[in-house]
DOKE-95452 format. One record per residue (C-alpha): residue number from 1; chain; x, y, z. Coordinates in pm, whole numbers, plus 50000, padded with zeros to 5 digits. Example, Ala and Ser with C-alpha at 12.3 -4.5 7.8 and 13.67 -1.06 7.14 Angstrom:
<logus>
<nulum 1 | doti A | X 51230 | Y 49550 | Z 50780> .
<nulum 2 | doti A | X 51367 | Y 49894 | Z 50714> .
</logus>
This chain:
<logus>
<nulum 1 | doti A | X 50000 | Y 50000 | Z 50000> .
<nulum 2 | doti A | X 50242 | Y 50252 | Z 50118> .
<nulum 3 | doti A | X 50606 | Y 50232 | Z 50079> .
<nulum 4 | doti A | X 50902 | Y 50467 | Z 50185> .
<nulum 5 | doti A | X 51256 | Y 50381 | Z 50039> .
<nulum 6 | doti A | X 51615 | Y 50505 | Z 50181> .
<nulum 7 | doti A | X 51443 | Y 50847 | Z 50299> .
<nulum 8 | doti A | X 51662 | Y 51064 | Z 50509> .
<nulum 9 | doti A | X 51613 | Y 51376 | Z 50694> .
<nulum 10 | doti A | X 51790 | Y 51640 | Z 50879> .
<nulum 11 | doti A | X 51690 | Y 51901 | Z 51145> .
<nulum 12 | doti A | X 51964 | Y 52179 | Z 51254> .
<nulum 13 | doti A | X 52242 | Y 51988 | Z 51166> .
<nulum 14 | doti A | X 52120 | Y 51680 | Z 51263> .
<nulum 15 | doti A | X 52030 | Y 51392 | Z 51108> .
<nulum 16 | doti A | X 51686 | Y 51208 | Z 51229> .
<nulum 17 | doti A | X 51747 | Y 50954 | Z 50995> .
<nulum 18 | doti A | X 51919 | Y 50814 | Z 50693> .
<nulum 19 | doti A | X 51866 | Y 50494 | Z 50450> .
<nulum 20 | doti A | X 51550 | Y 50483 | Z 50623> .
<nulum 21 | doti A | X 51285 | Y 50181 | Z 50471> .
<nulum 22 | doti A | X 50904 | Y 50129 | Z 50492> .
<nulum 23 | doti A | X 50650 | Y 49866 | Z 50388> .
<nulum 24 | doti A | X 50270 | Y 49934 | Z 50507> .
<nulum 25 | doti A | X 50030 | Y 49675 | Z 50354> .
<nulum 26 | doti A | X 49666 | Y 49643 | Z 50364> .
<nulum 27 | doti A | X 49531 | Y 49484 | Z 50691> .
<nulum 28 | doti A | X 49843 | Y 49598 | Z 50914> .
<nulum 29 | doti A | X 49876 | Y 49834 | Z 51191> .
<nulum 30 | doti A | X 50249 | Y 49934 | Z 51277> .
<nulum 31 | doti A | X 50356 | Y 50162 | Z 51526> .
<nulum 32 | doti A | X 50644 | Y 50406 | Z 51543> .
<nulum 33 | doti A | X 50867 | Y 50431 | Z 51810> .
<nulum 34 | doti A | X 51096 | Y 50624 | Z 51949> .
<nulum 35 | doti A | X 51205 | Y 50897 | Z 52201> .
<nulum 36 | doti A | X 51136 | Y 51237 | Z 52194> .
<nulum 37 | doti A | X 51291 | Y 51376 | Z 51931> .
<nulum 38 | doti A | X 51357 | Y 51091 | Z 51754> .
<nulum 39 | doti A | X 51198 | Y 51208 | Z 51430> .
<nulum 40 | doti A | X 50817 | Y 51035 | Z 51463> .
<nulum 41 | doti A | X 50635 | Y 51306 | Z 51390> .
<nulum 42 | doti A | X 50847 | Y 51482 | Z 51152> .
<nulum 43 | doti A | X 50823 | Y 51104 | Z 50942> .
<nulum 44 | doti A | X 50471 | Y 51136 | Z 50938> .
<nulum 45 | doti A | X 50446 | Y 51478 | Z 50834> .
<nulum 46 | doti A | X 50643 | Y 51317 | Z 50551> .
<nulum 47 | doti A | X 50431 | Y 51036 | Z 50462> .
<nulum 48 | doti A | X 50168 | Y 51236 | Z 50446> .
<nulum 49 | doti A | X 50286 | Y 51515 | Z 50241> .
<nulum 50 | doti A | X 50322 | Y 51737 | Z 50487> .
<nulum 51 | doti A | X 50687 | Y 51815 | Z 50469> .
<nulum 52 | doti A | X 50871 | Y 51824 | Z 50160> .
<nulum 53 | doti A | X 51299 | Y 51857 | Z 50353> .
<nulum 54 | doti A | X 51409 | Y 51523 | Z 50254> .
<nulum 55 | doti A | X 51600 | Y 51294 | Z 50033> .
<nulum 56 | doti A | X 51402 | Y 50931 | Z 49934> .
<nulum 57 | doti A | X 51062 | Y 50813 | Z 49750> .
<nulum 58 | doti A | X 50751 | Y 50723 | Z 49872> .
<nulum 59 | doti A | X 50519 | Y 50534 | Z 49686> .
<nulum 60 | doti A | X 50136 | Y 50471 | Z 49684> .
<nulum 61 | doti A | X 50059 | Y 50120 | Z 49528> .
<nulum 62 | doti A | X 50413 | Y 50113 | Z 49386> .
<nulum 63 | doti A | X 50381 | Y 50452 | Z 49189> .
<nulum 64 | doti A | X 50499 | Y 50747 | Z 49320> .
<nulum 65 | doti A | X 50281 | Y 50982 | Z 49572> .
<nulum 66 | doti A | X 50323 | Y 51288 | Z 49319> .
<nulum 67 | doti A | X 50240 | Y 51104 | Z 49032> .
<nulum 68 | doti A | X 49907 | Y 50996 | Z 49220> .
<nulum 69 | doti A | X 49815 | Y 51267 | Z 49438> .
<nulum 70 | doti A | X 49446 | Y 51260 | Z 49435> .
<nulum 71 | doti A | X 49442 | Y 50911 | Z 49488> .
<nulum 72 | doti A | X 49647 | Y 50937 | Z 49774> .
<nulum 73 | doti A | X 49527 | Y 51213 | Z 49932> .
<nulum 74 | doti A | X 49145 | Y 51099 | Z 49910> .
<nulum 75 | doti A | X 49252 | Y 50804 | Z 50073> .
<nulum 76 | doti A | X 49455 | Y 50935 | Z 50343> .
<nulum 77 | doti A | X 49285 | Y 51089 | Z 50694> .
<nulum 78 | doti A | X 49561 | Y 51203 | Z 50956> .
<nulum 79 | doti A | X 49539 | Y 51362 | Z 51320> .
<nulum 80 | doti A | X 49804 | Y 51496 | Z 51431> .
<nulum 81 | doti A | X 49918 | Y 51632 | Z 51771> .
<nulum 82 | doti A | X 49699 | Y 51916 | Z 51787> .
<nulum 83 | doti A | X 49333 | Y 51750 | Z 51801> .
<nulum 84 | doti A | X 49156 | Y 52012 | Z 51526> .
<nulum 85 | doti A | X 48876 | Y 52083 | Z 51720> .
<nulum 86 | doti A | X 48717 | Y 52449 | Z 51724> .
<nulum 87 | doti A | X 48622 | Y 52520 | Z 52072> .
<nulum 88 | doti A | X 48339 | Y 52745 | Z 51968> .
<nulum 89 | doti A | X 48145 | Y 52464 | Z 51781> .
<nulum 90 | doti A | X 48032 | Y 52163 | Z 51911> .
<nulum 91 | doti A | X 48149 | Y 51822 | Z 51837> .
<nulum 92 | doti A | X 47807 | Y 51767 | Z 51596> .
<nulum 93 | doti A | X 47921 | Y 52119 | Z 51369> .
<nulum 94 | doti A | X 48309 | Y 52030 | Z 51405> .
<nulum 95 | doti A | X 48217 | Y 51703 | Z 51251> .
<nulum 96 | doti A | X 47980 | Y 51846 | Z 50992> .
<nulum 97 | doti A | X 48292 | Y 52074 | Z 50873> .
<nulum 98 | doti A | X 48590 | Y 51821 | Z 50893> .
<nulum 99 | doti A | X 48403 | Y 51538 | Z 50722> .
<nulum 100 | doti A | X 48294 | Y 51793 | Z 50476> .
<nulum 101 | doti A | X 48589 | Y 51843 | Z 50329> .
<nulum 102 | doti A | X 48622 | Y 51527 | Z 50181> .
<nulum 103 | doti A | X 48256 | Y 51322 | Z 50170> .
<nulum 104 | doti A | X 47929 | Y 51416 | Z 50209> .
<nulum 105 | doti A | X 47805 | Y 51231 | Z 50529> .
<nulum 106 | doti A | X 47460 | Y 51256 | Z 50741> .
<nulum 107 | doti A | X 47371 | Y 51410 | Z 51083> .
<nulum 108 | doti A | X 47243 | Y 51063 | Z 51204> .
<nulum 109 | doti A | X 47600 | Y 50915 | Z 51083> .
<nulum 110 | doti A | X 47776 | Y 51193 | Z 51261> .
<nulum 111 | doti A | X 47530 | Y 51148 | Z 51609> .
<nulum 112 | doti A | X 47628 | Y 50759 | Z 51620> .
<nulum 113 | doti A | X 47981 | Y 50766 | Z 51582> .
<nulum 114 | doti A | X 47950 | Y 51063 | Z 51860> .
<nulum 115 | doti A | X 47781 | Y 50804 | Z 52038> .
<nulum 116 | doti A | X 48049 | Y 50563 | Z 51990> .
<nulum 117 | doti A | X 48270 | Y 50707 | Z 52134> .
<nulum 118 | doti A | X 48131 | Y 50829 | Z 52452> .
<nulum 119 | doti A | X 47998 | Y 51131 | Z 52391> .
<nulum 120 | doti A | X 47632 | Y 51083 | Z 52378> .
<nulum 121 | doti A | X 47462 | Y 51359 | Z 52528> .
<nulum 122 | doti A | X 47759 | Y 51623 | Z 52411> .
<nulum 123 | doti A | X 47680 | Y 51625 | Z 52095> .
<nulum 124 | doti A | X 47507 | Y 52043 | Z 52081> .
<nulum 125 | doti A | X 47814 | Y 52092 | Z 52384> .
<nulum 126 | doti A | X 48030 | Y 52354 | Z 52295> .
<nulum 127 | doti A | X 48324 | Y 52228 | Z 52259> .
<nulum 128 | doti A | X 48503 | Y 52483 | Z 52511> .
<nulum 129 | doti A | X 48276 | Y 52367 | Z 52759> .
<nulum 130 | doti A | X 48470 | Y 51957 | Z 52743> .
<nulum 131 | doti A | X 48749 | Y 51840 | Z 52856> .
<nulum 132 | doti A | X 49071 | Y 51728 | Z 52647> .
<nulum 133 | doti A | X 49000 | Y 51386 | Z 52664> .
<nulum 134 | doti A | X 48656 | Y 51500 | Z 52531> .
<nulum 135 | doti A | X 48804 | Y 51703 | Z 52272> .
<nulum 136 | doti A | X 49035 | Y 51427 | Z 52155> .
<nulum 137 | doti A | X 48691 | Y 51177 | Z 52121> .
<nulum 138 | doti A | X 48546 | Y 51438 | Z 51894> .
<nulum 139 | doti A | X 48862 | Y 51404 | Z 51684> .
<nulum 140 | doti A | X 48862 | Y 51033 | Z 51644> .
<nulum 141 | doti A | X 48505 | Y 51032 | Z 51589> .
<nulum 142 | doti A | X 48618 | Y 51104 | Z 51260> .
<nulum 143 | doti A | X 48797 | Y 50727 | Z 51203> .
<nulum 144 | doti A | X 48430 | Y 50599 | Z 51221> .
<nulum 145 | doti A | X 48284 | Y 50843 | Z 50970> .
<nulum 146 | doti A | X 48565 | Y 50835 | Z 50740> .
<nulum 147 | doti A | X 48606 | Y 50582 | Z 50406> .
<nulum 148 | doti A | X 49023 | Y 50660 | Z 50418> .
<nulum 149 | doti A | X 49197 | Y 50350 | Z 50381> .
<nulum 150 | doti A | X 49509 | Y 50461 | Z 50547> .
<nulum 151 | doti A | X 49463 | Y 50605 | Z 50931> .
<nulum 152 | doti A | X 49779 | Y 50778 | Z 51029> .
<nulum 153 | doti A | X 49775 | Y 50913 | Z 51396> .
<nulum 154 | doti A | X 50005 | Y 51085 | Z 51550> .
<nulum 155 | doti A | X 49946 | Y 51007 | Z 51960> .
<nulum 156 | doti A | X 49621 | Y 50991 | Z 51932> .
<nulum 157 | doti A | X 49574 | Y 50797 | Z 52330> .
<nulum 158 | doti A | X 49686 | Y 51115 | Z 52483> .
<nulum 159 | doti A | X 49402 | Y 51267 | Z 52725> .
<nulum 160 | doti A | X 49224 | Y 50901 | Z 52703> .
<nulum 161 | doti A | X 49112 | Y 50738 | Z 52977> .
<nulum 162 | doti A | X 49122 | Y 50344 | Z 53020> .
<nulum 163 | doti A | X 48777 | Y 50325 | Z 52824> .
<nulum 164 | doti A | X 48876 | Y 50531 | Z 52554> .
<nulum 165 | doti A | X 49236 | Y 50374 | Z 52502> .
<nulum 166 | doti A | X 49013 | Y 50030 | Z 52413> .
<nulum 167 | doti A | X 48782 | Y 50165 | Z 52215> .
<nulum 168 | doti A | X 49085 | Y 50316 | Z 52034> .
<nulum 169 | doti A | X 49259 | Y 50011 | Z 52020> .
<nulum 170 | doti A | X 48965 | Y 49820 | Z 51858> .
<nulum 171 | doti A | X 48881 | Y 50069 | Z 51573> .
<nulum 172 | doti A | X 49214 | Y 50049 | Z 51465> .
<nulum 173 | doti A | X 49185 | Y 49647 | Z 51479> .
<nulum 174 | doti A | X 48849 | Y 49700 | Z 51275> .
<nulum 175 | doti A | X 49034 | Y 49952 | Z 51016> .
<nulum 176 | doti A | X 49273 | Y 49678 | Z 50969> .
<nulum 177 | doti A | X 49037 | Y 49412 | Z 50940> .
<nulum 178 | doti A | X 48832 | Y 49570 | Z 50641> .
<nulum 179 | doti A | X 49194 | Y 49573 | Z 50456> .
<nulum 180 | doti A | X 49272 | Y 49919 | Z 50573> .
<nulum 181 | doti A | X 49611 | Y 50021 | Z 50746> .
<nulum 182 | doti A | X 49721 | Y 50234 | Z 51013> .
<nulum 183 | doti A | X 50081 | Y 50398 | Z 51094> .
<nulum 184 | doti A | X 50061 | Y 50551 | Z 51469> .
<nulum 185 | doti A | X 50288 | Y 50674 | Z 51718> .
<nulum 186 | doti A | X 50231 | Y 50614 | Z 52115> .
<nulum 187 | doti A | X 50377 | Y 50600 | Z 52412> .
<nulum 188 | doti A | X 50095 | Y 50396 | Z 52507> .
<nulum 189 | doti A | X 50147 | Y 49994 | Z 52510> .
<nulum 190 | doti A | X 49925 | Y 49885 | Z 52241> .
<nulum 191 | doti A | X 49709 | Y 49537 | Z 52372> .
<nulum 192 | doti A | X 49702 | Y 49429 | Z 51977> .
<nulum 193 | doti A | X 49793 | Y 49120 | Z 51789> .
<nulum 194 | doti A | X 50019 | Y 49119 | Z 51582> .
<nulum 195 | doti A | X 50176 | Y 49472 | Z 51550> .
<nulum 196 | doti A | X 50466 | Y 49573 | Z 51385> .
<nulum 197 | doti A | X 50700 | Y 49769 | Z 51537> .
<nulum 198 | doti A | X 50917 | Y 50043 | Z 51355> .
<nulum 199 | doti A | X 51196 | Y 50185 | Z 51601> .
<nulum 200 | doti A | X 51356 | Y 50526 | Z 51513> .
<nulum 201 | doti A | X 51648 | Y 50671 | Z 51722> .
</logus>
């Protein structure tokens, strides 16, 4: 599905890595590690498009990402650190607008994947009026809504409590299991068969 090939990257001097390889395939979930610093996020960024200050290839299905952009990109959803949640809407209107962008998708689809995630009864909330944890459930809402084949999260467990960190850890079983794929970095110890593990630093 996705492929990265003898990428390397520098940041003031120093080198985050070099010669760097990548295989993600349909129906896997692998997780990047590594300590702070290390380069995690700044290889996602990559991946994604995000960041154009390296030296490699990355291909989509074997061809390269440029080549195939609109492919890519339509298939692509990623969450990054920050959670992308506008505090002055609530989690029904910051859904409406995010999910926008790329589908068209119903208030009853947006109201059970709310639900799905714990926030039943939040759903006309303000979103300055939850908690982080709360906020980060209104961002990964969005994995239920969303058709993208390939999830790629960026610590998405931070703020979760033990509840949430499961129901995390089985969407991104069920992405995999309807031939999807997800790349995510955590500090969290994943409960999930068969992971693969990608260690940078």
């Amino acid at each position: 599905m996705l492929t990265a090939h003898r990428l390397f990257c520098a940041r003031d001097d120093r080198v985050l890595f070099k010669n760097l390889n990548l295989e993600l395939s349909e129906g896997q979930i692998m997780q990047l590690r590594g300590s702070n610093g290390s380069g995690k996020t700044t290889l996602m960024r990559i991946l994604c498009g995000l960041n154009d200050s390296y030296e490699g290839s990355i291909k989509w299905y074997g061809q390269e990402i440029a080549d195939q952009a609109v492919n890519f990109f339509s298939s692509l959803l990623y969450i990054g650190h920050r959670v992308g949640v506008s505090k002055v809407l609530s989690p029904v209107e910051n859904l409406r607008w995010s999910c926008s962008l790329k589908q068209r998708v119903d208030d009853e689809a947006i109201y059970r994947a709310l639900a799905e995630v714990g926030l039943r009864g939040f759903e006309e909330s303000p979103c300055y009026t939850l908690s982080a944890g709360q906020h980060q459930r209104v961002s990964l809402a969005r994995l239920i809504i969303s058709p993208a084949r390939l999830w790629v999260l960026d610590e998405p467990f931070t703020t979760l409590d033990a509840k949430g960190v499961a129901q995390l850890e089985n969407l991104l079983q069920r992405q995999a299991q309807a031939g999807g794929a997800v790349l995510v970095t955590t500090h969290h110890r994943l409960n999930i068969p068969e992971l693969t593990v990608l260690s940078l630093g």
